[in-house]
Backbone as a chain_set.jsonl record, in Angstrom:
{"seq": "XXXXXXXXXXXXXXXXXXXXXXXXXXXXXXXXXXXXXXXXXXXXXXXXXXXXXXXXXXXXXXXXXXXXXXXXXXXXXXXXXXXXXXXXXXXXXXXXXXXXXXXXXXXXXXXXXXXXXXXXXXXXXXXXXXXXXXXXXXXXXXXXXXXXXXXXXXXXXXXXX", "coords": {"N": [[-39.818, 15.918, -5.534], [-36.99, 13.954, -5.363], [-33.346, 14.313, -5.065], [-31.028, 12.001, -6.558], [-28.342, 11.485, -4.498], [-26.378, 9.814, -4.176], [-23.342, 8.847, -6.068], [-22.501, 7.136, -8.933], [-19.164, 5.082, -9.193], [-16.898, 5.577, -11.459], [-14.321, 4.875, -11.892], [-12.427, 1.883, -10.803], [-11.092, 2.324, -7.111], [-8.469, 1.464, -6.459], [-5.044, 2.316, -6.708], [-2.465, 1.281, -6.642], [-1.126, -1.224, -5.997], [1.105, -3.703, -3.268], [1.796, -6.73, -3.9], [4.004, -8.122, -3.309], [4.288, -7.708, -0.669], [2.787, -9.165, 0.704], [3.405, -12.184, -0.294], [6.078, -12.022, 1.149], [5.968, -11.157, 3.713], [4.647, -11.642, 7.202], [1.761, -9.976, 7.979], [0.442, -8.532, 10.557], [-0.721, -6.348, 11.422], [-2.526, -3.584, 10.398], [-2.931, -0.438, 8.906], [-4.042, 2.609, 8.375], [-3.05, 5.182, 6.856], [-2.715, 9.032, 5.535], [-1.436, 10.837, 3.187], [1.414, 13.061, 2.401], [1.476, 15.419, -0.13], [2.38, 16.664, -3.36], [1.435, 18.816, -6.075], [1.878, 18.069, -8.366], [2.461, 15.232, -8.315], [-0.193, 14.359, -6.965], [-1.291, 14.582, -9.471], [-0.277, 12.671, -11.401], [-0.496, 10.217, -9.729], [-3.446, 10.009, -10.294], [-3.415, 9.785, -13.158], [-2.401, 6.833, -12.474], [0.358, 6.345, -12.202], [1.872, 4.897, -10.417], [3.919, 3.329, -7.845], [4.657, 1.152, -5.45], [5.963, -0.966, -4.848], [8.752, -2.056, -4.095], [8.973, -0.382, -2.009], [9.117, 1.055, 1.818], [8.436, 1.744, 5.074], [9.472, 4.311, 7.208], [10.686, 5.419, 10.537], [11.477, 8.352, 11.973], [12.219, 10.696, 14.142], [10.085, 11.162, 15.532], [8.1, 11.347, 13.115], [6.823, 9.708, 10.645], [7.684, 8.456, 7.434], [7.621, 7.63, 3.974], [9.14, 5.954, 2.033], [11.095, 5.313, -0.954], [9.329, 4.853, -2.912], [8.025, 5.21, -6.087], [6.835, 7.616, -7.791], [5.974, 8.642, -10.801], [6.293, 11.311, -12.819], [4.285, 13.417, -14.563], [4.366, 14.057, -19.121], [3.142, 16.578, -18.843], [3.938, 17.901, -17.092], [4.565, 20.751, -14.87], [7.228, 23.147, -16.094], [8.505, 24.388, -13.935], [8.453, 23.245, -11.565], [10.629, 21.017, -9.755], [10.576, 17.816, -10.039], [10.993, 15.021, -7.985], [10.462, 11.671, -8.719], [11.562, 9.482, -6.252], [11.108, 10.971, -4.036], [11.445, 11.264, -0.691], [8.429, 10.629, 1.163], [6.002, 12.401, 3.849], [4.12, 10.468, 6.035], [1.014, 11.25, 6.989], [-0.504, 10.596, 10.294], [-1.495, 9.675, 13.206], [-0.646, 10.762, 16.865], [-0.64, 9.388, 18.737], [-0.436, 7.027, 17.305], [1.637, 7.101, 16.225], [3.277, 6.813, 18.262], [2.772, 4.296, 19.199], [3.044, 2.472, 17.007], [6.034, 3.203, 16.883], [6.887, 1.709, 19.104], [6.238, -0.69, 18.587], [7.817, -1.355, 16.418], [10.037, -1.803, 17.719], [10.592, -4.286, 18.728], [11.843, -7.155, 17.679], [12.486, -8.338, 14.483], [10.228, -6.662, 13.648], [8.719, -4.857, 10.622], [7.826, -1.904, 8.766], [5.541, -1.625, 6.322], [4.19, -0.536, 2.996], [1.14, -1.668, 1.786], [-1.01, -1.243, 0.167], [-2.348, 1.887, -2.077], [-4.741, 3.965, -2.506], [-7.369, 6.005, -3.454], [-9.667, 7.739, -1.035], [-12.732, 9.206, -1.032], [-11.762, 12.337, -1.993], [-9.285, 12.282, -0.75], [-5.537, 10.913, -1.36], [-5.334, 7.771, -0.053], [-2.861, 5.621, 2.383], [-2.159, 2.07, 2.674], [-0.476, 0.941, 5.716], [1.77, -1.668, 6.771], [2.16, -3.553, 9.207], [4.605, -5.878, 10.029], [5.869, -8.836, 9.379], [9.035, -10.82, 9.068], [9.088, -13.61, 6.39], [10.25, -16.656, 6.732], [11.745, -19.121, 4.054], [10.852, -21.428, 3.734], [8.255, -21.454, 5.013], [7.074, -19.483, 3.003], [7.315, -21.826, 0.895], [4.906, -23.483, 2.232], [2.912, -21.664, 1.943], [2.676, -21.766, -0.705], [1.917, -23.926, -1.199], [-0.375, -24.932, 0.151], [-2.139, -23.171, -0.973], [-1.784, -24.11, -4.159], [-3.184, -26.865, -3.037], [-5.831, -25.552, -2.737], [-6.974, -24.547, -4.956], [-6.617, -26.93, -6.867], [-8.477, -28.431, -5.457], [-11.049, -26.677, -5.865], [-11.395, -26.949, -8.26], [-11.425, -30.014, -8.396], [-14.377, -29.931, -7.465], [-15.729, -28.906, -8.569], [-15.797, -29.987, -11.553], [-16.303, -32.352, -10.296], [-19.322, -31.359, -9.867], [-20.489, -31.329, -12.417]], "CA": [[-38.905, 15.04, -6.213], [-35.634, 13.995, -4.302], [-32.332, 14.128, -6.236], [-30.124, 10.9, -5.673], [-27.048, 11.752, -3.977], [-25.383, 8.696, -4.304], [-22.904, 8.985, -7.329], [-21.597, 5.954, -9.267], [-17.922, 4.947, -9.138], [-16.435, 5.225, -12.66], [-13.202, 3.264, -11.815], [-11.292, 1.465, -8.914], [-10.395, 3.681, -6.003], [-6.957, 1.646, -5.611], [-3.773, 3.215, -6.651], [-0.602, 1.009, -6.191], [-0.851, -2.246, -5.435], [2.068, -4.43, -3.448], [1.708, -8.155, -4.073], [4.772, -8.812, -3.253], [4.472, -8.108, 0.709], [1.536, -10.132, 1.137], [4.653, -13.413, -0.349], [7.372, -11.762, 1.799], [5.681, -10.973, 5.097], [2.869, -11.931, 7.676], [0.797, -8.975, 8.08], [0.693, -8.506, 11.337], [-1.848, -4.956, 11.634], [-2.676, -2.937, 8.997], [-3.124, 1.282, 9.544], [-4.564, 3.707, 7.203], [-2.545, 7.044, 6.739], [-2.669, 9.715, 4.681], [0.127, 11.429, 2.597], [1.871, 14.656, 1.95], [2.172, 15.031, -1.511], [2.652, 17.482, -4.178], [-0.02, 19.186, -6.768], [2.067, 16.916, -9.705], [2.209, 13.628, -7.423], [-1.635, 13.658, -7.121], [-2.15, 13.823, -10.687], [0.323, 11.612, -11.941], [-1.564, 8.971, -9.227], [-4.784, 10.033, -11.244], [-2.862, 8.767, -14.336], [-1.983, 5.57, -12.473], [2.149, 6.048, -12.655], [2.704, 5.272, -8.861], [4.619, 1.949, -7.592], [4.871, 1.141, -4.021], [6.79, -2.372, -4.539], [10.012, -2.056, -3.081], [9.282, 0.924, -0.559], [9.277, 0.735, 3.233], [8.124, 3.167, 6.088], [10.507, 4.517, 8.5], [10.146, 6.782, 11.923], [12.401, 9.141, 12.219], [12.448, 11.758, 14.883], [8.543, 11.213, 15.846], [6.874, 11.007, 12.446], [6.613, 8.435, 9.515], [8.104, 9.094, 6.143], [7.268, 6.512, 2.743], [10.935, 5.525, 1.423], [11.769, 4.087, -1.986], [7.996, 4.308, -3.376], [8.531, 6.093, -7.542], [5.923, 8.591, -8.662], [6.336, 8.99, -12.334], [5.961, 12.622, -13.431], [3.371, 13.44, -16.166], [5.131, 14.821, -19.551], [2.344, 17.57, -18.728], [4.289, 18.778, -15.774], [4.847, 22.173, -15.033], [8.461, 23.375, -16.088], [9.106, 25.399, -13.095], [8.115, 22.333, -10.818], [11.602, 20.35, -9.888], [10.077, 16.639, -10.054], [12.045, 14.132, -7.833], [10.29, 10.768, -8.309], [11.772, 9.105, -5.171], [11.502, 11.642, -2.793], [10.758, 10.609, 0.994], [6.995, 11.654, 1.586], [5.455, 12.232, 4.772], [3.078, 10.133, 6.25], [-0.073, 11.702, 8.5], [-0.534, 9.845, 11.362], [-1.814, 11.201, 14.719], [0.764, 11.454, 17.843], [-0.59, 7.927, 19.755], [-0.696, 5.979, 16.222], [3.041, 6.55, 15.297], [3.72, 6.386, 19.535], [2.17, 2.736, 19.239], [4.479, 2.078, 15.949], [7.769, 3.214, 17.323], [7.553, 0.82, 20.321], [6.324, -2.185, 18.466], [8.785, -1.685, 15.389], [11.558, -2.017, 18.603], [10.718, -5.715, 18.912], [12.751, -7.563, 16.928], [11.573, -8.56, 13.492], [9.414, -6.109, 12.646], [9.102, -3.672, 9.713], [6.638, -1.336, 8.188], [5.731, -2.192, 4.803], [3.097, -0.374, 2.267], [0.289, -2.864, 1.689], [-1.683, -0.417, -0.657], [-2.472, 2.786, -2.649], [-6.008, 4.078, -2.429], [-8.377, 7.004, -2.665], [-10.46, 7.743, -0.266], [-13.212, 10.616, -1.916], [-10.675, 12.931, -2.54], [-7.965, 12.263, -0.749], [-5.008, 9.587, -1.308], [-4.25, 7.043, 1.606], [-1.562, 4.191, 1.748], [-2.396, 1.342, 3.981], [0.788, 0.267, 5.748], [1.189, -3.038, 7.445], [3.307, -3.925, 10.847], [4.764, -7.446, 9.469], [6.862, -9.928, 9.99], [9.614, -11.647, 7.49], [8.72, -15.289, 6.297], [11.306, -17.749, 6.223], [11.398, -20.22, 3.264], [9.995, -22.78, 4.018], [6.952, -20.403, 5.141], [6.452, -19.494, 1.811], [6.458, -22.464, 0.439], [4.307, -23.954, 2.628], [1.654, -21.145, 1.488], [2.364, -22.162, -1.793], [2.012, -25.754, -1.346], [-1.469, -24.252, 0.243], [-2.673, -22.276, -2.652], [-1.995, -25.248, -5.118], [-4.224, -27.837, -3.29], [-6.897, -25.288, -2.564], [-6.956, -24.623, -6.817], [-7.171, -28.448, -7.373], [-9.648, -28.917, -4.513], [-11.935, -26.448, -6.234], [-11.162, -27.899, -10.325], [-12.11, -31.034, -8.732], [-15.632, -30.061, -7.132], [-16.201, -28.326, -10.178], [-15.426, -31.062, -12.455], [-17.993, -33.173, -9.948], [-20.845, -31.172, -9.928], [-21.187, -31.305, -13.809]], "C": [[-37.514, 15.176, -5.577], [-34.541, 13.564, -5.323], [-31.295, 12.894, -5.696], [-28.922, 11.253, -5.593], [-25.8, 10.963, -4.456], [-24.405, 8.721, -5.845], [-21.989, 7.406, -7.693], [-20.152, 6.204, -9.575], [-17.34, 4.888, -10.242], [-14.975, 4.203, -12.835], [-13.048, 2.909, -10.309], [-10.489, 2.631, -8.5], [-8.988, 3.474, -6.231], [-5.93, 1.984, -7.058], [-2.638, 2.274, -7.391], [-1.422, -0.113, -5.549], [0.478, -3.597, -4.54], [1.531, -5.954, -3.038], [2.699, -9.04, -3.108], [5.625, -8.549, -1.726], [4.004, -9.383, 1.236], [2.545, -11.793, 1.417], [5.132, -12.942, 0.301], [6.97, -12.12, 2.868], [4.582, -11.707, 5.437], [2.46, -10.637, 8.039], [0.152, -8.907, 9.459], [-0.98, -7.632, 11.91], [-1.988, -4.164, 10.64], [-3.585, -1.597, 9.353], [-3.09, 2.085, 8.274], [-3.36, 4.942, 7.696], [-2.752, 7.687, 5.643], [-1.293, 9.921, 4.141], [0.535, 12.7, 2.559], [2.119, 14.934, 0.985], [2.098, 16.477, -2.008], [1.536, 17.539, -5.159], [0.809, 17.738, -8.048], [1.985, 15.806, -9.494], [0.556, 13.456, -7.721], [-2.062, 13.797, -8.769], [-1.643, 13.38, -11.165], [-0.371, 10.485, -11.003], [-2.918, 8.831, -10.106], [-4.693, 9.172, -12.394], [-2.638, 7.25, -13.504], [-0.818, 5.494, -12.57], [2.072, 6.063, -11.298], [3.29, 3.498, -8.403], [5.359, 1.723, -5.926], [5.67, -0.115, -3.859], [7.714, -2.529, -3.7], [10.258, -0.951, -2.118], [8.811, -0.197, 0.629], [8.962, 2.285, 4.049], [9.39, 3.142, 7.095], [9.874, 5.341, 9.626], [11.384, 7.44, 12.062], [12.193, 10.816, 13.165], [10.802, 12.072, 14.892], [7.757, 11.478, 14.18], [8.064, 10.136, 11.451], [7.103, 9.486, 8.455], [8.139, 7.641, 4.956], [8.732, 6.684, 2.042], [10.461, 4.804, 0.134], [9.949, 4.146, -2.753], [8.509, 5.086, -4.687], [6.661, 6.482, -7.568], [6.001, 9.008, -9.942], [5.599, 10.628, -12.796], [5.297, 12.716, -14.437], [4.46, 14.162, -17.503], [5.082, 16.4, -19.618], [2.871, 18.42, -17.752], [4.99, 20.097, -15.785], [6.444, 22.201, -15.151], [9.405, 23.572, -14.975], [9.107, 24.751, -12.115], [9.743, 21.446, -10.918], [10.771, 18.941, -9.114], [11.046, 15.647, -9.701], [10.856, 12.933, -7.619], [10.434, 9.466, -7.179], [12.154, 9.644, -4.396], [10.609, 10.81, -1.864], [9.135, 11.238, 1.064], [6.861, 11.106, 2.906], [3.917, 11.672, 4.819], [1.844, 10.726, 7.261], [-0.852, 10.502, 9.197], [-1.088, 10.677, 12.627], [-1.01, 10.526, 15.644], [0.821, 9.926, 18.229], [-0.329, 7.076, 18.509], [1.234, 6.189, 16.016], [3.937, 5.845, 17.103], [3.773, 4.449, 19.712], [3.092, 2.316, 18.566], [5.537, 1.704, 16.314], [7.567, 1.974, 18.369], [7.17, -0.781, 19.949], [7.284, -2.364, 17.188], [10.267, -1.558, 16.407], [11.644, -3.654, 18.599], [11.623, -6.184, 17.785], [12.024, -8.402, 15.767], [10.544, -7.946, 12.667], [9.437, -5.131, 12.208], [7.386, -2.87, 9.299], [6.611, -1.484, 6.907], [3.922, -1.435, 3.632], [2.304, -1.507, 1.669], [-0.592, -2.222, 0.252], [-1.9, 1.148, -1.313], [-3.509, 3.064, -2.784], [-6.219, 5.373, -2.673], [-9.542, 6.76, -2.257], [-11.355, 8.915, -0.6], [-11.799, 11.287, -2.439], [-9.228, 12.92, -2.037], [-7.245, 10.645, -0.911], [-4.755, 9.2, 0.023], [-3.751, 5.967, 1.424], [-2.014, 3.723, 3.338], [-1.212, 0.699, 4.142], [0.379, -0.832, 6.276], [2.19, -3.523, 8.447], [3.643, -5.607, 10.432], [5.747, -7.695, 9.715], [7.314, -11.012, 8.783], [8.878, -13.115, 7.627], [9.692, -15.855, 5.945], [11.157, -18.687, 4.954], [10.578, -20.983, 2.765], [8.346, -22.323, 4.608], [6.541, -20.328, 4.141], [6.373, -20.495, 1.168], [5.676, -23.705, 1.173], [2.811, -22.941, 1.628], [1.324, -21.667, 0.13], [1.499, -23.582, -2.367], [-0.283, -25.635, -1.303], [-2.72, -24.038, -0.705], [-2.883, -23.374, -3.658], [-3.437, -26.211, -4.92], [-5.936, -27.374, -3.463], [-7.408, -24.595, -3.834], [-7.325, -26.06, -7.038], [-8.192, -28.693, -6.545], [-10.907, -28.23, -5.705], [-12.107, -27.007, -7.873], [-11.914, -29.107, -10.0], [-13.623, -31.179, -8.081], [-16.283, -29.565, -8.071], [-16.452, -29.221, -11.03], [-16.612, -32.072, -11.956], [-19.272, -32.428, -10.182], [-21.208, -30.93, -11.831], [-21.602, -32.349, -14.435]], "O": [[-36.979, 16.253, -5.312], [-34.7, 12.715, -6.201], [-30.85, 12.889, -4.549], [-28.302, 11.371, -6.649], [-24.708, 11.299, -4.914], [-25.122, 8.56, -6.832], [-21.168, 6.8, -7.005], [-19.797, 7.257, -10.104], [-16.989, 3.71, -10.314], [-14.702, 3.247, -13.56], [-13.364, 3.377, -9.215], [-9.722, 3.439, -9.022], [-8.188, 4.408, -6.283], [-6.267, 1.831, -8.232], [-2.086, 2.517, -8.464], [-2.273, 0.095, -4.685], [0.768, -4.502, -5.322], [0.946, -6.214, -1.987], [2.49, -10.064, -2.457], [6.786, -8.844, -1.444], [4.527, -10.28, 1.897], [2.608, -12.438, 2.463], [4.483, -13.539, 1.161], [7.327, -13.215, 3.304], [3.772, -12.26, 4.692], [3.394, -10.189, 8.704], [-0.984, -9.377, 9.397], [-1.947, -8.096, 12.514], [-1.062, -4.33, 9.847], [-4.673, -1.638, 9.927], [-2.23, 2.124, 7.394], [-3.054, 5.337, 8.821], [-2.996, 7.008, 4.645], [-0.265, 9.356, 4.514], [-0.368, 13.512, 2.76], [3.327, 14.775, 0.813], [1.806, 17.397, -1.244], [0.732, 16.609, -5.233], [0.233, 16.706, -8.392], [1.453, 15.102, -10.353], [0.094, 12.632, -8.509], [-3.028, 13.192, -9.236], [-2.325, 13.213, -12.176], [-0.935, 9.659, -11.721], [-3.363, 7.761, -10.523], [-5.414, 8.221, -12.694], [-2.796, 6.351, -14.329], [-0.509, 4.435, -13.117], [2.185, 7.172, -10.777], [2.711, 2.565, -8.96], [6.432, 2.159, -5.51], [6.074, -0.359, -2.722], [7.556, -3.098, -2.62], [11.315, -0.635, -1.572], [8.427, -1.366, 0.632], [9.182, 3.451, 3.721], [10.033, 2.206, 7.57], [8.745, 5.83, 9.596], [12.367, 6.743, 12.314], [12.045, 11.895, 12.59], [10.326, 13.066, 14.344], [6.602, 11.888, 14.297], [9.284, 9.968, 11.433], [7.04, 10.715, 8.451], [8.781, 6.653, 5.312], [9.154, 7.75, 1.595], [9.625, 3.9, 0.124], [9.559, 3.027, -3.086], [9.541, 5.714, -4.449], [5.661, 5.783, -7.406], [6.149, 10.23, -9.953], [4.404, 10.801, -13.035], [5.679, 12.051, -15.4], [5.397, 14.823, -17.055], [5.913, 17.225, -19.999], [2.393, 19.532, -17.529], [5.85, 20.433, -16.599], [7.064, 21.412, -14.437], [10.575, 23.198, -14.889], [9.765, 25.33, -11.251], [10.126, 21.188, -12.059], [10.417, 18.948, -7.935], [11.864, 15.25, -10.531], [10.228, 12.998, -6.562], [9.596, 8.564, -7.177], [13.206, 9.371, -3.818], [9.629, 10.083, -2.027], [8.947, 12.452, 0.982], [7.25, 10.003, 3.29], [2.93, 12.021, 4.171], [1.996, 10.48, 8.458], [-1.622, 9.693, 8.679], [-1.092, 11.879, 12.894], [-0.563, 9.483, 15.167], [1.845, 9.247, 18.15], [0.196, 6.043, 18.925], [1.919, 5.236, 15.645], [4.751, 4.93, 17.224], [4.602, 3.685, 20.206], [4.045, 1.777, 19.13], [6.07, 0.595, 16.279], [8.473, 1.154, 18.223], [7.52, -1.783, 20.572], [7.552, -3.528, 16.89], [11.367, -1.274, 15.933], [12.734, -4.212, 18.471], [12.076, -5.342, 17.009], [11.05, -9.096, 16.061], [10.074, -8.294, 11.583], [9.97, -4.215, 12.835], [6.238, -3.253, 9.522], [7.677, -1.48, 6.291], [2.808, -1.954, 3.699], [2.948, -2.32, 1.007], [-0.708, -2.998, -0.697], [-1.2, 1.813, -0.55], [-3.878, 2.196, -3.576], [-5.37, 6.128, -2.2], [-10.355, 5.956, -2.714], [-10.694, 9.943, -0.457], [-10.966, 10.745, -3.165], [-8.243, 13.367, -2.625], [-7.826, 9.572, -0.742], [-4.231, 9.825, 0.945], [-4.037, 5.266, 0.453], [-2.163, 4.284, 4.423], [-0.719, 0.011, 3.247], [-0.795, -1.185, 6.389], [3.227, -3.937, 7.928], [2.763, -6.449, 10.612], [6.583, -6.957, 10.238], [6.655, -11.688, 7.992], [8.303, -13.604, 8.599], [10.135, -15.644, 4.816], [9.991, -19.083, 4.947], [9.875, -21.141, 1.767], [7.401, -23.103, 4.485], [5.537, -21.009, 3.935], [5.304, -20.517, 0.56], [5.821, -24.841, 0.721], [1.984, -23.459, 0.878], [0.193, -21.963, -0.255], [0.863, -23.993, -3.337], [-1.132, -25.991, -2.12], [-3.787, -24.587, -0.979], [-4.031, -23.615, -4.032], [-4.345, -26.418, -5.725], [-6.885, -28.02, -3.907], [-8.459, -23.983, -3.643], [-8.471, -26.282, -7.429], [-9.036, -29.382, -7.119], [-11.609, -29.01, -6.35], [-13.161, -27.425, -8.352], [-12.815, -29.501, -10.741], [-14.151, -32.291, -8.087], [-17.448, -29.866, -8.328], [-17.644, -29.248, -11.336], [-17.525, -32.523, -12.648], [-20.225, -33.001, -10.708], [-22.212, -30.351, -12.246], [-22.144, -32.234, -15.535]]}, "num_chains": 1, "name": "protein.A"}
């Protein structure tokens, strides 16, 4: 008798969602890293208090560091633990992956931008994204987009009944 390995998923892996690159930017490449975090960081992510909206990646002096992201502290947290919700974390990266980075975040226009919040088995990883601003009129073109391809489907819907 063979024991099944496979274990079911009790919730969603992801984390931290930002929405509100996907409207800003075009998405250019998109690169898994890991994080550096703290024993209270990963279980306040467990809880779900983490918010990647208005962060940004930087390079600074050969590695990556996650700017501006909030970690919300549990009320469970150890006393003796000094809890700074917007500290800089380091990103893990390997040597050629941030080498590649630095020389295409020289071009002009482009930024690094957290796309996601995930675990991966046990560890967390944040997918960044090499992107590029959208002008205006960019966005609402997507919008314009989005609308007809909502009424397109309402009205094949609406026919096939």
């Amino acid at each position: 008798m063979t024991k099944n390995k496979a274990k079911k998923k009790v919730g969603s892996s992801t984390i931290a969602l930002n929405r509100k690159a996907r409207h800003e930017f075009y998405v250019e490449e998109k690169i898994e890293a890991g994080l550096e975090l703290q024993g209270w960081e990963v279980k306040a992510m467990r809880a779900g208090k983490a918010n990647i909206a208005d962060s940004y990646v930087f390079i600074r002096n050969g590695e990556a560091f996650l700017f501006a992201a909030t970690i919300t502290p549990l009320n469970v947290a150890s006393s003796h633990v000094v809890c700074d919700p917007m500290r800089s974390r380091k990103l893990l990266l390997k040597r050629r992956e941030l080498d590649r980075l630095a020389g295409q975040l020289d071009r002009e226009g482009y930024t690094l931008v957290p796309l996601a919040l995930y675990w991966s088995k046990s560890w967390v990883k944040i997918e960044i994204g090499l992107v590029k601003g959208k002008k205006d009129r960019d966005k609402r073109q997507d919008l314009k987009e989005r609308d007809w391809k909502r009424e397109k489907d309402r009205m094949m819907k609406h026919k096939n009944r």
